[in-house]
Backbone as JSON Lines, residues from 0, in Angstrom:
{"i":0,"aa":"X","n":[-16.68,-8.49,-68.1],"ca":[-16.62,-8.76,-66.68],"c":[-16.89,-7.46,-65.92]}
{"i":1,"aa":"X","n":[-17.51,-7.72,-65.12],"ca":[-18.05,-6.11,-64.65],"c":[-17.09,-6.66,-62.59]}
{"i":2,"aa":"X","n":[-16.73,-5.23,-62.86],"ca":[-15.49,-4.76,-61.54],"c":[-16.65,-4.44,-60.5]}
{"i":3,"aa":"X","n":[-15.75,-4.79,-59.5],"ca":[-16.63,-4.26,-58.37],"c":[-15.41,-3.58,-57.24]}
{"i":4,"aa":"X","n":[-16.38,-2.64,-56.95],"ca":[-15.06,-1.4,-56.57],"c":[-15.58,-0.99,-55.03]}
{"i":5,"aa":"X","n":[-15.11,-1.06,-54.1],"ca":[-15.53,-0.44,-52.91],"c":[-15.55,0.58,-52.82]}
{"i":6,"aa":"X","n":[-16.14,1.87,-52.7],"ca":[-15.98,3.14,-52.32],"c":[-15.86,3.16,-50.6]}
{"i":7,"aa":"X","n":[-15.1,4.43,-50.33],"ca":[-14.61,5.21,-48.82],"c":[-14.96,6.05,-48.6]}
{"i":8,"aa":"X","n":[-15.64,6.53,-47.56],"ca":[-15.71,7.85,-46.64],"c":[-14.9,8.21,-46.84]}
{"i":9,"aa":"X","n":[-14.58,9.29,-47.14],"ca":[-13.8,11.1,-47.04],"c":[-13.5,10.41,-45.69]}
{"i":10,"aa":"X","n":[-12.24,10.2,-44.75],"ca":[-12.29,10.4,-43.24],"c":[-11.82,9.04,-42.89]}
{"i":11,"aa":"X","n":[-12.16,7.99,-43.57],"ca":[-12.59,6.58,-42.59],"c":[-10.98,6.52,-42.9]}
{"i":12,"aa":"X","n":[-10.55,5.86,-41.19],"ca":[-9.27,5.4,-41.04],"c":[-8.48,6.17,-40.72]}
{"i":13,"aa":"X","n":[-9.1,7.34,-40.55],"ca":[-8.08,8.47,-39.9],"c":[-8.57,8.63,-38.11]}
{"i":14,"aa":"X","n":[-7.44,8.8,-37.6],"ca":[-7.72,8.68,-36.13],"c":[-8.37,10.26,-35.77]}
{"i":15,"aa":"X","n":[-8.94,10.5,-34.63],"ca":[-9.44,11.59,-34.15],"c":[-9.22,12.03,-32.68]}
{"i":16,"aa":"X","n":[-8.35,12.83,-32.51],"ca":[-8.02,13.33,-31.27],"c":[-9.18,14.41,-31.01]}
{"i":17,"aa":"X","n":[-9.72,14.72,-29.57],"ca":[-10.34,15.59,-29.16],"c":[-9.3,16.69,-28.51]}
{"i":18,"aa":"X","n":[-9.36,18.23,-29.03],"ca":[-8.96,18.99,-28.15],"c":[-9.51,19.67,-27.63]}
{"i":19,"aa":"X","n":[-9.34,20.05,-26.79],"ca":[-9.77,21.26,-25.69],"c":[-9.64,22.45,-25.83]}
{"i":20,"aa":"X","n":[-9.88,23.81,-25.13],"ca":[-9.22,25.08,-24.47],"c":[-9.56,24.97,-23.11]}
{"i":21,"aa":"X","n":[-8.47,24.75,-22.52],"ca":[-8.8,24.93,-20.8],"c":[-7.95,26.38,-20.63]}
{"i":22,"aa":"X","n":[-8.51,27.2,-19.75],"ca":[-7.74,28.53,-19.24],"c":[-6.82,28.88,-20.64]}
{"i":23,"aa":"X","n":[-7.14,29.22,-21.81],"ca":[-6.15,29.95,-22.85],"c":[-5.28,28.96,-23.12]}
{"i":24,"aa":"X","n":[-5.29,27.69,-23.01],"ca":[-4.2,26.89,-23.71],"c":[-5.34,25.58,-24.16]}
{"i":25,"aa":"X","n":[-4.46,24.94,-25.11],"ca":[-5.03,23.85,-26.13],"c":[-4.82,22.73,-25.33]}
{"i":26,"aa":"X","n":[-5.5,21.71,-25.13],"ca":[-4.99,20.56,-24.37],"c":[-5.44,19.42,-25.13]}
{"i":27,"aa":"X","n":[-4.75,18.57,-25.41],"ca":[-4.88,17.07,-26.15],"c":[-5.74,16.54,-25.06]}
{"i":28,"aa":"X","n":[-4.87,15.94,-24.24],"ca":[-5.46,15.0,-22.87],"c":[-5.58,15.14,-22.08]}
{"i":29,"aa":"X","n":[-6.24,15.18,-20.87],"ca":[-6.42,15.21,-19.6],"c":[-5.28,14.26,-18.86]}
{"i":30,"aa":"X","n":[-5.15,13.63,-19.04],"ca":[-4.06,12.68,-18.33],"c":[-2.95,13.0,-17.89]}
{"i":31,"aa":"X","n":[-2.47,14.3,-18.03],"ca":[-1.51,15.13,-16.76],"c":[-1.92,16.52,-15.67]}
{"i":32,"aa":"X","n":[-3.49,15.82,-15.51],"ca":[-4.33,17.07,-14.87],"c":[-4.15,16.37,-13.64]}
{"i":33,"aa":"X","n":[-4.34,17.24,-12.56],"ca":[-4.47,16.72,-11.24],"c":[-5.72,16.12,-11.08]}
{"i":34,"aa":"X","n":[-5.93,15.94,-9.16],"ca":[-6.86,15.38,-9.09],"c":[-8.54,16.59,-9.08]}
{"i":35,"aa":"X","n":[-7.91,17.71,-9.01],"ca":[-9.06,19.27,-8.86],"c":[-8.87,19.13,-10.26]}
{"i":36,"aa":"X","n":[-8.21,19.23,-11.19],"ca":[-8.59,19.7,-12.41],"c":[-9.89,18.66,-13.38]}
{"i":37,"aa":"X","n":[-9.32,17.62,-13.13],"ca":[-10.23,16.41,-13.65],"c":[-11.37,16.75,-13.13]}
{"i":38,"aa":"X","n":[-11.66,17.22,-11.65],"ca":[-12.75,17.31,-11.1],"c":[-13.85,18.13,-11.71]}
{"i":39,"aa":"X","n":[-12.93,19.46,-12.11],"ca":[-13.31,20.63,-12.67],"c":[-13.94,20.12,-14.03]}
{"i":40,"aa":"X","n":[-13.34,19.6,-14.85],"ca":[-13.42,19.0,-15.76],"c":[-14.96,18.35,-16.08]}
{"i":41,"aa":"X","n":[-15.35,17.34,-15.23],"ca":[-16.41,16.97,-15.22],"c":[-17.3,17.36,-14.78]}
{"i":42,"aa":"X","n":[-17.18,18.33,-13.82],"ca":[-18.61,19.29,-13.23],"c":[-18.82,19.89,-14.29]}
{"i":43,"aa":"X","n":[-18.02,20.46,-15.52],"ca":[-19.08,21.58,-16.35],"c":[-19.88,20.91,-16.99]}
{"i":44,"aa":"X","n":[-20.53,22.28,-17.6],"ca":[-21.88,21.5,-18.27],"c":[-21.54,21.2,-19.65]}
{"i":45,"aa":"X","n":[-21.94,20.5,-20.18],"ca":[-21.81,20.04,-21.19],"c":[-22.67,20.48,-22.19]}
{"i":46,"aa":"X","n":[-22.7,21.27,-23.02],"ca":[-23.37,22.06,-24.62],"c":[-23.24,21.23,-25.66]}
{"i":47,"aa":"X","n":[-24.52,21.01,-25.91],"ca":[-24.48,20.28,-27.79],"c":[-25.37,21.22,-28.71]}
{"i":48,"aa":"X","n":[-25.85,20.89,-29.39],"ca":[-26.34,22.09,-30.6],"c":[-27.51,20.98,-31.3]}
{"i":49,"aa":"X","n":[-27.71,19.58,-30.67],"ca":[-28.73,19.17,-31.38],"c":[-30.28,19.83,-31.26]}
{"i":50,"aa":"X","n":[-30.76,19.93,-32.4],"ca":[-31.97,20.35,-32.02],"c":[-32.05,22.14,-32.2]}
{"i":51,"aa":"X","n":[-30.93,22.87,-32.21],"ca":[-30.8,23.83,-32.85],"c":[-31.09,24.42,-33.99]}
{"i":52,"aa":"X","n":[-32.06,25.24,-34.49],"ca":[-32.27,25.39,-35.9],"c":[-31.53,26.44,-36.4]}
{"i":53,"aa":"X","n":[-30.52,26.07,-37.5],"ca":[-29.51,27.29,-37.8],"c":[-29.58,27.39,-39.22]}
{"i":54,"aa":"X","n":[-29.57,28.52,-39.52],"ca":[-29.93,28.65,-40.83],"c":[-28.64,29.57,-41.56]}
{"i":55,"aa":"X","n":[-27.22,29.42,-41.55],"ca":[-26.61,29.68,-41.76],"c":[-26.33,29.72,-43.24]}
């Protein structure tokens, strides 16, 4: 009788929090920022690295 076995992602099912550094401290959530900070928040620019060739 031949088994049949599911394999898993390394990862799958683990939750993922995003953190931050705002001003020298670590921040989980935004959700005790005022109404200027949120603001602040979304005006920056936003940096990704696709398309980057790194040869590390």
């Amino acid at each position: 009788m031949k088994e049949i076995r599911e394999e898993k992602k390394i990862g799958e099912g683990v939750g993922f929090e995003r953190i931050r550094r705002i001003t020298g401290y670590l921040v989980g959530t935004t959700d005790r920022f005022n109404n200027a900070k949120r603001a602040e928040e979304k005006d920056r620019v936003k940096h990704n690295t696709k398309g980057l060739d790194c040869t590390c």
